[in-house]
Kinemage of the C-alpha trace (Angstrom):
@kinemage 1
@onewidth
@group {chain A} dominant
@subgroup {mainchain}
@vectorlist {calphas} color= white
{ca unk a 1} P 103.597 102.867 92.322
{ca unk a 2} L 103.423 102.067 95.538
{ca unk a 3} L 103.304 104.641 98.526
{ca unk a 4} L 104.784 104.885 102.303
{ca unk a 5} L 102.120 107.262 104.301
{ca unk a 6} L 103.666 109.187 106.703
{ca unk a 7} L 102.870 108.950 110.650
{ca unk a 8} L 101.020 112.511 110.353
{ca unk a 9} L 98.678 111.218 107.887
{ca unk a 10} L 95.875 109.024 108.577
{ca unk a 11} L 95.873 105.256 108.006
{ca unk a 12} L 92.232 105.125 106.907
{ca unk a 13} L 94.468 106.874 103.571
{ca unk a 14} L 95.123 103.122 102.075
{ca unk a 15} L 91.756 102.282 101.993
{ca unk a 16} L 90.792 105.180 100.114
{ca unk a 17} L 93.545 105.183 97.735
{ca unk a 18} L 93.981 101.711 97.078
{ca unk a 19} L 92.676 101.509 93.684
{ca unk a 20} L 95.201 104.403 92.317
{ca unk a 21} L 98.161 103.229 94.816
{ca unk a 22} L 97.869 99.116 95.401
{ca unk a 23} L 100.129 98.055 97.918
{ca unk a 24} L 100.532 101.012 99.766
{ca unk a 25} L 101.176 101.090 103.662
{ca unk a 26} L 101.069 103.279 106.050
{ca unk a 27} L 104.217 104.058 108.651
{ca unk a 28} L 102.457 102.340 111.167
{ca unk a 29} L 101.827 98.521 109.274
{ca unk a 30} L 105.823 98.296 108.885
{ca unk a 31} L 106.693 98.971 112.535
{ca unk a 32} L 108.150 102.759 111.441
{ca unk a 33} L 105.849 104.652 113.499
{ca unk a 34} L 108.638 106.254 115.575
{ca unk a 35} L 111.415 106.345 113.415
{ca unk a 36} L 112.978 109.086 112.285
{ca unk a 37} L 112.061 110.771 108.801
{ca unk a 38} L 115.667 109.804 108.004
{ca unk a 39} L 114.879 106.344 108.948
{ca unk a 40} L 112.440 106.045 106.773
C-alpha cells in the first residue's frame, strides 16, 4: 500500500515510513501542495 501524506503532515514522514509504506509521497513531491482536499 502505498500512501499520499497530506500538506499538514511533515515530509520527513516518507523517510520514516518507507519500509512499512514503499512508494509513498508526500502532497508536496506531486505538485498538490495547494490543491484542494477534493483535488486530491
Amino acid at each position: 500500500m502505498r500512501l499520499l501524506l497530506d500538506q499538514n503532515l511533515s515530509p520527513r514522514l516518507n523517510e520514516l515510513l518507507a519500509d512499512l509504506f514503499p512508494g509513498s509521497m508526500h502532497v508536496k513531491d506531486v505538485g498538490l501542495e495547494s490543491a484542494t482536499d477534493d483535488s486530491v
